[in-house]
TORVEX-175401 format. One record per residue (C-alpha): y, x, z; residue in one letter; chain; residue number from 1. Coordinates in Angstrom, 1 decimal. Example, Ala and Ser with C-alpha at 12.3 -4.5 7.8 and 13.67 -1.06 7.14 Angstrom:
2
- -4.5  12.3  7.8  A  A  1
- -1.1  13.7  7.1  S  A  2
//
This chain:
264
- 0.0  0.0  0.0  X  A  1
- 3.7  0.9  -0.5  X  A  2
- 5.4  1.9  2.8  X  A  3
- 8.2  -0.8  3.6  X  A  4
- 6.7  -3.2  0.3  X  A  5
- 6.0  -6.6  0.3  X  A  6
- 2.9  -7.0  1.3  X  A  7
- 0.9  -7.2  -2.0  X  A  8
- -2.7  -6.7  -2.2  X  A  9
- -3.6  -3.5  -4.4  X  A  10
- -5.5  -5.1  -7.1  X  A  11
- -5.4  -4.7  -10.9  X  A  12
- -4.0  -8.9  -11.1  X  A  13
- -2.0  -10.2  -8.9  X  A  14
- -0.2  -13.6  -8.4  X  A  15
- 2.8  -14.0  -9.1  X  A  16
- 4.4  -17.8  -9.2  X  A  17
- 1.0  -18.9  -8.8  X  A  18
- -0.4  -17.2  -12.7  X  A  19
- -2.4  -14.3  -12.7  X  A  20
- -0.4  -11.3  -14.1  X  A  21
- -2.3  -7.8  -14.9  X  A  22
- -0.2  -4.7  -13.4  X  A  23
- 0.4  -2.9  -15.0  X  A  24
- 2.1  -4.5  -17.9  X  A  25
- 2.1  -3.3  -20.7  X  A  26
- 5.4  -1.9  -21.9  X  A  27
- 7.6  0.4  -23.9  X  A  28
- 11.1  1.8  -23.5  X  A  29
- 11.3  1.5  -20.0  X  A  30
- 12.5  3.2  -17.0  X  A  31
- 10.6  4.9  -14.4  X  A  32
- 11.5  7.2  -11.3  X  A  33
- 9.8  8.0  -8.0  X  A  34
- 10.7  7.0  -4.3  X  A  35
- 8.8  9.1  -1.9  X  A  36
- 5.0  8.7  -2.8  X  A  37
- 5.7  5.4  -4.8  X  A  38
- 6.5  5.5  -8.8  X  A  39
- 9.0  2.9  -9.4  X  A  40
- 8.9  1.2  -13.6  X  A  41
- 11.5  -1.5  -14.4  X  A  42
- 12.3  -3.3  -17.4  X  A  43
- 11.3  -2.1  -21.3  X  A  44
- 9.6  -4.1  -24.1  X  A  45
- 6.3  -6.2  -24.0  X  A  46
- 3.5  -5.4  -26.5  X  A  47
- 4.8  -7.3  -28.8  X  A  48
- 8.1  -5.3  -29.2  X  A  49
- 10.1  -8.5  -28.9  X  A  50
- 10.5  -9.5  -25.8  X  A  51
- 12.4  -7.6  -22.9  X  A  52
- 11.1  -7.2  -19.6  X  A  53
- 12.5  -7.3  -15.6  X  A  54
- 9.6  -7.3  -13.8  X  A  55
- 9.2  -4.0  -11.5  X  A  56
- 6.0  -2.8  -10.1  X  A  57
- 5.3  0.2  -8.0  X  A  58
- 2.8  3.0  -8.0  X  A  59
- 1.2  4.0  -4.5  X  A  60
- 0.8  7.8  -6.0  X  A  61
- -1.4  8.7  -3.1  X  A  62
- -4.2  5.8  -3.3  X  A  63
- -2.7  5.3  -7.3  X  A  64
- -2.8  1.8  -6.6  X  A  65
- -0.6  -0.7  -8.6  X  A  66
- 1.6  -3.6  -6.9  X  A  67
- 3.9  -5.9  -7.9  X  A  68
- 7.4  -5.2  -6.9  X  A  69
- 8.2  -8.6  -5.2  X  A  70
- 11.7  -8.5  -4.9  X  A  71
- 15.0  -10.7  -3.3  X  A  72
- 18.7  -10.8  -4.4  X  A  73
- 20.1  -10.8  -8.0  X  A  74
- 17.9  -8.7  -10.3  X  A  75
- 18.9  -7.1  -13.3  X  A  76
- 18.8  -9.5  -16.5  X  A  77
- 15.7  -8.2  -18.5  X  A  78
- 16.5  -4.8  -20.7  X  A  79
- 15.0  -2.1  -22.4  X  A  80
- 16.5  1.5  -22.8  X  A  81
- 18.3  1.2  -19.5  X  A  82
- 18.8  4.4  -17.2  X  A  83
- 17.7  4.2  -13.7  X  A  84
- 17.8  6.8  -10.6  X  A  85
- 17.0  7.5  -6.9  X  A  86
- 19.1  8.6  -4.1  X  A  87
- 16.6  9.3  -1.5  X  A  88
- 19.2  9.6  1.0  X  A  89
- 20.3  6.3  1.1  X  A  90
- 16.5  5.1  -0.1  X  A  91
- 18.4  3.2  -3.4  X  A  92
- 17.6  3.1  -7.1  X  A  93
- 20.0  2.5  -9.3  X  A  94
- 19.8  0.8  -13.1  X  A  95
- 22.6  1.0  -15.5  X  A  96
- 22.8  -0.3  -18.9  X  A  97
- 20.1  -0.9  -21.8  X  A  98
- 20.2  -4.0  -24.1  X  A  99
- 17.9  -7.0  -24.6  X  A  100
- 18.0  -6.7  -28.8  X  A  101
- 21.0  -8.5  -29.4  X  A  102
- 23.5  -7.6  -26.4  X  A  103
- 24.2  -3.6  -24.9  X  A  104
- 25.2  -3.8  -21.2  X  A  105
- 27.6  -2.0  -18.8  X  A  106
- 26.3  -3.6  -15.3  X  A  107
- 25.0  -1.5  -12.7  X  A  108
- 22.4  -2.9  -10.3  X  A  109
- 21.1  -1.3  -7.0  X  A  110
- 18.0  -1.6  -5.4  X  A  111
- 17.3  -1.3  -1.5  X  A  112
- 14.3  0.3  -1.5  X  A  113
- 13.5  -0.3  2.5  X  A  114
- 14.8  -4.0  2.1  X  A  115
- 13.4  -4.6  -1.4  X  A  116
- 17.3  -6.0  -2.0  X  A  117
- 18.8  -6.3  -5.4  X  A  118
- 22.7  -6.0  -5.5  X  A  119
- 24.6  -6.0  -8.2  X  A  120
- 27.7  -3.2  -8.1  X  A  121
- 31.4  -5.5  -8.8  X  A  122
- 33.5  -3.5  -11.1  X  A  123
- 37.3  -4.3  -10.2  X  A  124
- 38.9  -4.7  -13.6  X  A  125
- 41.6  -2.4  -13.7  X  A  126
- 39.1  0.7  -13.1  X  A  127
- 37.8  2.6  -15.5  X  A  128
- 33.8  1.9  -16.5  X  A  129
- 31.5  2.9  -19.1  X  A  130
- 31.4  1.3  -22.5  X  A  131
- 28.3  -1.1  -22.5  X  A  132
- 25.4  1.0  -24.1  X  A  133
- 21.7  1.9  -24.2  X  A  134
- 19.2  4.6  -24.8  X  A  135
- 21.4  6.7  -23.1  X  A  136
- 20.7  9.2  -20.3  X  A  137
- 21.2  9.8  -16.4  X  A  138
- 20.4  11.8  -13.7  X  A  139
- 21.1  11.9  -9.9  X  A  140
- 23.5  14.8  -9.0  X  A  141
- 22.2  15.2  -4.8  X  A  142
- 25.5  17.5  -3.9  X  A  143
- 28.0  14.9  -5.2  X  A  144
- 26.0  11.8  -4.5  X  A  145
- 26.7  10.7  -7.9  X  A  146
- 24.6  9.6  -11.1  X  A  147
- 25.5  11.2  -14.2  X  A  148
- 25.5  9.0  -17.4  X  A  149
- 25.6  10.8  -20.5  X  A  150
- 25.6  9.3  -24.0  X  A  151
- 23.6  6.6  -25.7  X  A  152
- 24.5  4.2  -28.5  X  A  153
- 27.7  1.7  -27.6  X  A  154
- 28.7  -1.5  -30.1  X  A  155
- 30.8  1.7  -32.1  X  A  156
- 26.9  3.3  -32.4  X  A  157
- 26.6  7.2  -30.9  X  A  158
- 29.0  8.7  -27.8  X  A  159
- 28.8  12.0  -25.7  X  A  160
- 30.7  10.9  -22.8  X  A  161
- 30.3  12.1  -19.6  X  A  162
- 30.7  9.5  -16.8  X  A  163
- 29.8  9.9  -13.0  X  A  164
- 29.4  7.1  -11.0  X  A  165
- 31.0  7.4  -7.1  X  A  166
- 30.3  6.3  -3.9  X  A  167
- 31.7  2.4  -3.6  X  A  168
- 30.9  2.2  -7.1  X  A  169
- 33.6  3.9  -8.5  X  A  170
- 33.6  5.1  -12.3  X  A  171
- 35.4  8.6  -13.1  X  A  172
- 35.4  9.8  -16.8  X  A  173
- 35.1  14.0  -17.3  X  A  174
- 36.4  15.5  -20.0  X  A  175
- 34.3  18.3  -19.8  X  A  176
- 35.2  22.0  -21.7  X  A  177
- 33.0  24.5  -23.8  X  A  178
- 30.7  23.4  -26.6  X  A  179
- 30.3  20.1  -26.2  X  A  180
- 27.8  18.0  -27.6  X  A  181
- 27.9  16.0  -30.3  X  A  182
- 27.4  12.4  -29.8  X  A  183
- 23.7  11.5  -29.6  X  A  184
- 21.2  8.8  -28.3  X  A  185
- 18.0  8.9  -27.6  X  A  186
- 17.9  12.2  -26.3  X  A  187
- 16.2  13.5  -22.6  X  A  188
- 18.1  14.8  -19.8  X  A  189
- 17.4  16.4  -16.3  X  A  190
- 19.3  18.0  -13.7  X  A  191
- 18.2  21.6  -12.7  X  A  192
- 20.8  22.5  -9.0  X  A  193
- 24.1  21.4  -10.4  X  A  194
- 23.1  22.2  -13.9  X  A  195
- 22.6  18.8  -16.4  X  A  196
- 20.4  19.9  -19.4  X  A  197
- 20.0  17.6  -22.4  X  A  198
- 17.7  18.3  -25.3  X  A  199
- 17.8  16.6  -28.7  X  A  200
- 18.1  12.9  -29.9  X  A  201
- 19.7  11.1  -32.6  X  A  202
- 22.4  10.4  -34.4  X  A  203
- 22.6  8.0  -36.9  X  A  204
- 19.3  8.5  -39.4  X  A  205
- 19.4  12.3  -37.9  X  A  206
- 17.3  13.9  -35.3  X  A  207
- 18.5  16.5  -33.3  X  A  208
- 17.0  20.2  -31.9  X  A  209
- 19.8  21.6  -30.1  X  A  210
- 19.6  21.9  -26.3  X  A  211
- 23.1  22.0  -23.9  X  A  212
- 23.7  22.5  -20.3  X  A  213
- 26.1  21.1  -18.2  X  A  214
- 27.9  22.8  -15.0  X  A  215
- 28.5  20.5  -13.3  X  A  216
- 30.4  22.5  -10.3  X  A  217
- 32.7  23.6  -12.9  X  A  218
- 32.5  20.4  -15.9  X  A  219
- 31.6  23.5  -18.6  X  A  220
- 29.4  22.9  -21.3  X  A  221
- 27.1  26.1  -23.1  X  A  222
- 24.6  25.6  -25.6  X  A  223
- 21.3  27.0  -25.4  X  A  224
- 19.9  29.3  -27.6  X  A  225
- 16.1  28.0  -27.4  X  A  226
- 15.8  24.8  -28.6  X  A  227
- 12.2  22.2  -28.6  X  A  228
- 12.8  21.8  -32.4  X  A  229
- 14.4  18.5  -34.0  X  A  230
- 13.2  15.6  -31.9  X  A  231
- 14.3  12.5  -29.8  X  A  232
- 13.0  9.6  -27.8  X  A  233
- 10.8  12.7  -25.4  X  A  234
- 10.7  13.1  -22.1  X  A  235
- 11.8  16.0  -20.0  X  A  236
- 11.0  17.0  -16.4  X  A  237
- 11.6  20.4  -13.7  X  A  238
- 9.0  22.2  -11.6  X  A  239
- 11.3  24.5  -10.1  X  A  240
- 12.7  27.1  -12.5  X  A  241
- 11.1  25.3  -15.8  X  A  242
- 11.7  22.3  -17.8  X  A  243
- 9.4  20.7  -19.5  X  A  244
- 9.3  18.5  -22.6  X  A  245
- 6.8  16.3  -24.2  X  A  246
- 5.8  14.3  -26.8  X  A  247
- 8.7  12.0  -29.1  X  A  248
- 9.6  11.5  -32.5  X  A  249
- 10.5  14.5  -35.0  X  A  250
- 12.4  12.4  -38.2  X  A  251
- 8.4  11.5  -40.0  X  A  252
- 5.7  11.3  -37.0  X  A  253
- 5.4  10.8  -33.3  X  A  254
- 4.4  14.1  -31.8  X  A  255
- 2.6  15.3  -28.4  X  A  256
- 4.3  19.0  -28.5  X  A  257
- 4.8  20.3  -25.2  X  A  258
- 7.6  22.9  -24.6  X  A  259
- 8.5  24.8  -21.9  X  A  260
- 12.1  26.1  -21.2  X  A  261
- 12.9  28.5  -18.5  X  A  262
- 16.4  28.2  -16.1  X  A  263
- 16.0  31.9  -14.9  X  A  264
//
């Protein structure tokens, strides 16, 4: 069982609203991030491709048991291609963005994850916010307290902004120096100390190779010299001085090439 869950019986179908529902479901273009020993998925596409999902259900990583996430408060619509982080000092995911197929979204949504208590963050009007977008990226930045949005496709298609989101939910914009990125979605990020490294994804019928780091102590872009070769829609992950990258699409076939990139 999930420490602090609902109490949901570890079983491959549960009940949910009285119908039996398989967990896990079967999705695409989701989110997924991990609380203590728990894996946390929200949101994505059904089989089918056509139909956006909400539901969240948790991973017990040490009996690698599924549950259904029961839940309480005002969840996120269902999305796919949202972005979605922990603070594990404050025990709180946080979802941002995605779209459902026909509308992008700028709403941020956080999740209690001792109370199991969905809030949604209110934007005051007159402060700055991210455009609404999806397939974008985001990581959590532990010495600021602060998730780090980068990218993704708006209504206007491609962006490379840089946005951080603050303690009371406050937005603030960088304008960050040095060889920025182009604008790209897509693409795979992850946060090495206070470095933010993002490898490839697309823009517009192109896919991307190029790799950039982000210091974010002093808001100073570099590009790396190594690169995973041209490909987006990947995943990337650190185990202590290496990232990791696997799998995604190259411009003509889905791929399973694993790279490794040292931050020594």
């Amino acid at each position: 069982m999930v420490a602090g869950a609902p109490t949901v019986a570890p079983l491959d179908v549960h009940s949910v609203y009285g119908e039996q529902v398989e967990v896990p479901t079967c999705r695409s273009n989701h989110v997924a991030a991990v609380w203590k020993n728990v894996l946390l998925v929200f949101g994505g596409w059904d089989s089918t491709g056509l139909k956006t999902l909400a539901a969240l259900e948790l991973l017990d990583l040490s009996t690698q048991c599924w549950t259904h996430g029961s839940t309480v408060g005002q969840a996120p619509s269902p999305r796919g291609n949202p972005s979605m982080v922990v603070d594990t000092a404050t025990n709180q995911a946080i979802v941002f963005g995605g779209w459902n197929g026909q509308t992008k979204f700028g709403d941020v949504f956080r999740l209690d994850l001792t109370h199991w208590r969905w809030t949604e963050a209110v934007q005051e009007e007159a402060q700055p916010s991210p455009c609404p977008r999806t397939d974008h990226s985001a990581v959590w930045w532990t010495q600021a307290k602060a998730m780090v949005v980068f990218g993704g496709t708006s209504d206007e298609g491609p962006v490379n902004d840089v946005w951080l989101l603050l303690g009371h939910d406050i937005w603030e914009e960088w304008h960050c120096s040095g060889a920025k990125p182009s604008p790209r979605t897509s693409h795979a990020a992850v946060i090495h100390g206070n470095v933010m490294v993002i490898s490839g994804g697309q823009c517009q019928s192109a896919v991307l190779e190029t790799i950039y780091a982000l210091d974010l102590s002093t808001k100073v872009w570099t590009q790396v010299n190594q690169g995973f070769g041209r490909v987006c829609r990947h995943s990337m992950a650190v185990l202590g001085h290496e990232i990791f990258s696997f799998g995604g699409y190259d411009g003509s076939e889905t791929t399973r090439s694993f790279q490794t990139l040292s931050m020594l």
